[in-house]
C-alpha positions as CSV (number, residue, x, y, z in Angstrom):
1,X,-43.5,-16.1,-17.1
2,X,-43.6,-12.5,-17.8
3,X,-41.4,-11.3,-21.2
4,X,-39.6,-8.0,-21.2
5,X,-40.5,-5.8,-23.6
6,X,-38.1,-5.2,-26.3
7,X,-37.4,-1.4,-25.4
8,X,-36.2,-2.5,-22.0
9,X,-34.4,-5.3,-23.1
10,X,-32.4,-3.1,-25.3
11,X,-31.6,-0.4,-22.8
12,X,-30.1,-3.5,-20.6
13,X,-27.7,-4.6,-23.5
14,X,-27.1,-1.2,-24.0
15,X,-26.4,-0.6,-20.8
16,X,-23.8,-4.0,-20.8
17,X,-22.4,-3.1,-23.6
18,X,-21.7,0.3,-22.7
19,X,-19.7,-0.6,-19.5
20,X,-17.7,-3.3,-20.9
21,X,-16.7,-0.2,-23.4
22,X,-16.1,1.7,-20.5
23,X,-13.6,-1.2,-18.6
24,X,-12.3,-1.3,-21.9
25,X,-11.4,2.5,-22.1
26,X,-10.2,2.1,-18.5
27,X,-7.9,-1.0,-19.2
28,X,-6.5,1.1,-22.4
29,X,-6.0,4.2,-20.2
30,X,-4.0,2.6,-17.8
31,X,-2.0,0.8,-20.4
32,X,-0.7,4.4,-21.8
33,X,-0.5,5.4,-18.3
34,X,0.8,2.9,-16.2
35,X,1.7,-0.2,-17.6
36,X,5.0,1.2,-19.1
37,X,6.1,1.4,-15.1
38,X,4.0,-1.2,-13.7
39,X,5.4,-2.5,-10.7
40,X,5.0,-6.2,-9.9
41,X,5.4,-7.1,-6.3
42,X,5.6,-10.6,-5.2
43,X,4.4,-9.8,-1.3
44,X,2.9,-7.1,1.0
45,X,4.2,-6.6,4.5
46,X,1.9,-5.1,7.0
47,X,4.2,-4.3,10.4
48,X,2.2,-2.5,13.7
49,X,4.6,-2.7,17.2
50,X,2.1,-5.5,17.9
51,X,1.2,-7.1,14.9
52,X,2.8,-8.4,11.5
53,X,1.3,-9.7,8.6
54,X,2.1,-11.2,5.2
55,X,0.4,-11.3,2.1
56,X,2.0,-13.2,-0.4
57,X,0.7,-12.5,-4.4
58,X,-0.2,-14.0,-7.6
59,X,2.0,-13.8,-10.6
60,X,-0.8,-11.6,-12.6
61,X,-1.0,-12.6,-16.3
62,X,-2.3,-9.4,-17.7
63,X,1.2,-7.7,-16.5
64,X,-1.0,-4.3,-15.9
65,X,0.8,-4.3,-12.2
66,X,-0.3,-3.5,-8.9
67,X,-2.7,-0.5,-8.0
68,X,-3.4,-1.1,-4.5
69,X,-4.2,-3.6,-1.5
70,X,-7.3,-2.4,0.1
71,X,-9.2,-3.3,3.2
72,X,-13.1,-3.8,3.3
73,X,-14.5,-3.8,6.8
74,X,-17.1,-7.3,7.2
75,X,-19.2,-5.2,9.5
76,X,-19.8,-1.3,7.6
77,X,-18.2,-2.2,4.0
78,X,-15.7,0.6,4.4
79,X,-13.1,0.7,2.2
80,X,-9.5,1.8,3.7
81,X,-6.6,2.5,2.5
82,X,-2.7,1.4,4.3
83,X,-2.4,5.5,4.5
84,X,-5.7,6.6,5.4
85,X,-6.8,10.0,4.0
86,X,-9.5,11.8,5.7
87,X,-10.4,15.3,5.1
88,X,-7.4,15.3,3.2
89,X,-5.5,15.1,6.5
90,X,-3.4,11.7,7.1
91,X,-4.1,9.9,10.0
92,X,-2.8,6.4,11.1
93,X,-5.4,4.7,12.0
94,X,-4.7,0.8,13.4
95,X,-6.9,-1.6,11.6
96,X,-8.6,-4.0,14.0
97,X,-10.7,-6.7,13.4
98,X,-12.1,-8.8,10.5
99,X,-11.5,-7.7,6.6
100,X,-11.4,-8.9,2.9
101,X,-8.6,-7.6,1.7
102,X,-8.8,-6.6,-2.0
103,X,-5.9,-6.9,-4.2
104,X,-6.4,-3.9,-7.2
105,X,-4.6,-4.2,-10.6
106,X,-4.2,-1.3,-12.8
107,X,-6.7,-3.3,-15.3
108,X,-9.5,-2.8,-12.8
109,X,-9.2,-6.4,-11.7
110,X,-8.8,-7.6,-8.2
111,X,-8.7,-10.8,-5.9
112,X,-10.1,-10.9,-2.6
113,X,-9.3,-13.3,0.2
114,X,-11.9,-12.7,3.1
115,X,-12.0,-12.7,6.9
116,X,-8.6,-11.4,7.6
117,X,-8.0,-11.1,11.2
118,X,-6.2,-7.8,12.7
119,X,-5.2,-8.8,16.0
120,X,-2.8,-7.5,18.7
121,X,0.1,-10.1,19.1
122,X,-0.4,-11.9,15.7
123,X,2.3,-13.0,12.9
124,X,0.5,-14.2,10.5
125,X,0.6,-15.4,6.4
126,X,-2.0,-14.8,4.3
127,X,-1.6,-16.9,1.0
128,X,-3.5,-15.1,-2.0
129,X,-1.5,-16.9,-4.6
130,X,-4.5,-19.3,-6.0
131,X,-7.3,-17.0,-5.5
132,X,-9.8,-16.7,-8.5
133,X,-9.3,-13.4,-10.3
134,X,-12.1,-10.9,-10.4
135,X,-13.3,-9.3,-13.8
136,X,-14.0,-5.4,-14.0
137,X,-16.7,-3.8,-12.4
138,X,-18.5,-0.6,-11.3
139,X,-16.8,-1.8,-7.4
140,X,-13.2,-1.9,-8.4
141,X,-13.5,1.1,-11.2
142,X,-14.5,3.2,-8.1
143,X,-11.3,2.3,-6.1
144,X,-9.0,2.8,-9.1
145,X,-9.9,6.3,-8.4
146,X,-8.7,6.3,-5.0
147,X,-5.1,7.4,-4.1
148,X,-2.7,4.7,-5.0
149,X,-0.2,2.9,-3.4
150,X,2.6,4.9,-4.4
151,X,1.0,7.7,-4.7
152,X,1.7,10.9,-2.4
153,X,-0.5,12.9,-0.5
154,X,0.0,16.4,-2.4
155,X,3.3,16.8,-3.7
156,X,6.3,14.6,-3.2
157,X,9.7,16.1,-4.3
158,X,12.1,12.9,-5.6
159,X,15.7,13.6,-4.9
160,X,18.3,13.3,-8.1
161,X,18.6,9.3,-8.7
162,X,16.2,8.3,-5.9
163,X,14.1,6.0,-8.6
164,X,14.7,2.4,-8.2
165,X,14.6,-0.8,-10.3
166,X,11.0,-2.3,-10.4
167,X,12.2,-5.3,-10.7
168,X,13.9,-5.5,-7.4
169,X,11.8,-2.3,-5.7
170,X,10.8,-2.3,-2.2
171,X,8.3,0.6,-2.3
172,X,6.8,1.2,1.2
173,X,5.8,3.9,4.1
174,X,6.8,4.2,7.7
175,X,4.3,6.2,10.4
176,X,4.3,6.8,14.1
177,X,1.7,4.9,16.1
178,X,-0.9,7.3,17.4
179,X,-0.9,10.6,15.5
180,X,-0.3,9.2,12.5
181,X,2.9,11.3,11.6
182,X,5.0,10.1,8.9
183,X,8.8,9.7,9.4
184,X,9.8,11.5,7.3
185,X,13.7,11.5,6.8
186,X,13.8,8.1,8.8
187,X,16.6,5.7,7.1
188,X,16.3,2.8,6.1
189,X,19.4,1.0,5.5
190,X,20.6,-2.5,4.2
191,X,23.0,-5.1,5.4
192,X,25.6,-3.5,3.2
193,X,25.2,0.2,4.9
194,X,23.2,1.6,1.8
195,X,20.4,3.6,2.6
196,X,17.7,5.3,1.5
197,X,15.7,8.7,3.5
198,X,11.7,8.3,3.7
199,X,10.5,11.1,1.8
200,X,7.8,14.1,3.0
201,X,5.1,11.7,3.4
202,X,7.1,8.6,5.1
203,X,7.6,7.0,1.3
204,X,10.4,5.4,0.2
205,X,11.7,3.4,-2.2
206,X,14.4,1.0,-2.1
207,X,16.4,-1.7,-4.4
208,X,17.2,-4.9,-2.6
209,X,19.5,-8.1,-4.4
210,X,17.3,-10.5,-2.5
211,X,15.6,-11.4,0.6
212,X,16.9,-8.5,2.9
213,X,17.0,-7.3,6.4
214,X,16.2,-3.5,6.7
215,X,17.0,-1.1,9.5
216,X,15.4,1.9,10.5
217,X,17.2,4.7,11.8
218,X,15.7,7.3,13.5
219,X,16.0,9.4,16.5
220,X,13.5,8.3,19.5
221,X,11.8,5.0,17.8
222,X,12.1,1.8,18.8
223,X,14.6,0.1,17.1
224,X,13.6,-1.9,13.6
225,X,14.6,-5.1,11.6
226,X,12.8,-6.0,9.3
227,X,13.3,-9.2,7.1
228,X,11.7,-8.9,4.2
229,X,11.8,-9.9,0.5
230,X,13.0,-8.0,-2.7
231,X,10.5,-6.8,-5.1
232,X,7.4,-6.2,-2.2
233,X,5.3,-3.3,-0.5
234,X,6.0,-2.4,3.1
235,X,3.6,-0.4,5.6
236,X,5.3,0.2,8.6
237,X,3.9,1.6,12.0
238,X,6.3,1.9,14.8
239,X,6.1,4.0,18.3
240,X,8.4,6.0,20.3
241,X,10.3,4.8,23.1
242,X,11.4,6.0,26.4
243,X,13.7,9.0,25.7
244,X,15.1,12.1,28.3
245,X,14.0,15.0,25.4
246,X,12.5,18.0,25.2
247,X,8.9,19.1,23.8
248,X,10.7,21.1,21.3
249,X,13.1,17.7,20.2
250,X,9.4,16.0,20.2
251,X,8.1,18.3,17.8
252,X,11.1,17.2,15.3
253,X,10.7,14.4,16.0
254,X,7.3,14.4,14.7
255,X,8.1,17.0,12.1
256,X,10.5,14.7,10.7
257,X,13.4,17.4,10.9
258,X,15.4,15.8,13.9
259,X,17.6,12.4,12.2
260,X,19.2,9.5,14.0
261,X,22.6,10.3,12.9
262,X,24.6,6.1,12.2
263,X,27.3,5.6,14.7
């Protein structure tokens, strides 16, 4: 059995000690940061034309709220985002095939439930409720620094009183199949006629009393309901139907400056 020597021992405890120190400063950070506003969604809702799915999550002791729900490909490791940045252009790219998906607290902290299926014609559940919880590391330090959840690409303007109660939130995106446009100034409206406009990048933010049924209004989509529960994260990707227009009322359309005006 061959013994260490002492110098190299100590640069490994070193080295441990130094990046507990650093989760530490990270968990502290985030605390000053993000905690105050954490949000503290119960599901994730994943909607394509042709595929839904589910993911219903943990109560999370540490309260340092959500970052993120990431996606690891099983075959090249890649990490991807819900809105995909590449090139810092957005692109809305249909994830197909297997995945762990990778549930990020602001702590640096995740859970991960493997070998989740994208499939066409699927409605699925995925239960990550009892899943072990996974400390700090150099892995989920490096995805804190990706682009959050809720976080724009470049700037997003919030109109007067747009900010909503955490507590109840619905905070989500809607995109176009294919090109990846967002919809921006699509509605989305309750059962009650309330609505809210998807902002520059397709975000929006709603509050909701309880489970819910959302409409999306929006000139040359297919139509939407959506049943869905309060305080949760949507991603939605819908498509374009069948409509007599012209290239220019396409271009708004992707341009997000032609609305579905409510009947």
């Amino acid at each position: 059995m061959k013994i260490i020597p002492t110098n190299i021992r100590w640069s490994l405890l070193t080295g441990m000690l130094l990046f507990a120190v650093h989760c530490e400063y990270v968990t502290a950070q985030n605390e000053k940061t993000e905690y105050e506003s954490a949000w503290h969604p119960e599901a994730f809702y994943i909607i394509y034309p042709d595929m839904k799915l589910t993911f219903k999550l943990p109560y999370e002791k540490d309260q340092s709220g959500v970052a993120n729900l990431l996606f690891k490909n099983k075959e090249t490791g890649t990490i991807h985002l819900l809105d995909t940045v590449k090139n810092n252009e957005r692109y809305c790219n249909q994830l197909s095939g297997k995945y762990d998906a990778i549930l990020l607290y602001n702590n640096g902290k995740y859970i991960v439930y493997n070998d989740v299926s994208f499939e066409k014609n699927i409605s699925t559940e995925v239960n990550m409720e009892n899943l072990n919880i996974q400390s700090c590391d150099p892995d989920s330090q490096y995805w804190l620094t990706l682009r959050k959840f809720n976080t724009a690409i470049g700037t997003r303007v919030f109109p007067e009183n747009y900010a909503t109660d955490s507590n109840k939130k619905i905070r989500g995106y809607i995109f176009l199949l294919g090109g990846g446009e967002s919809l921006m100034g699509a509605g989305i409206c309750q059962q009650d006629n309330r609505c809210k406009i998807a902002l520059s990048d397709g975000y929006f933010e709603i509050d909701t009393d309880s489970y819910q049924t959302l409409k999306v209004i929006y000139i040359g989509i297919e139509d939407q309901t959506i049943n869905i529960k309060t305080n949760s994260g949507l991603f939605l990707v819908t498509k374009t139907k069948d409509l007599d227009l012209t290239e220019e009322e396409m271009r708004k359309i992707k341009t997000g400056t032609l609305i579905k005006k409510q009947e």
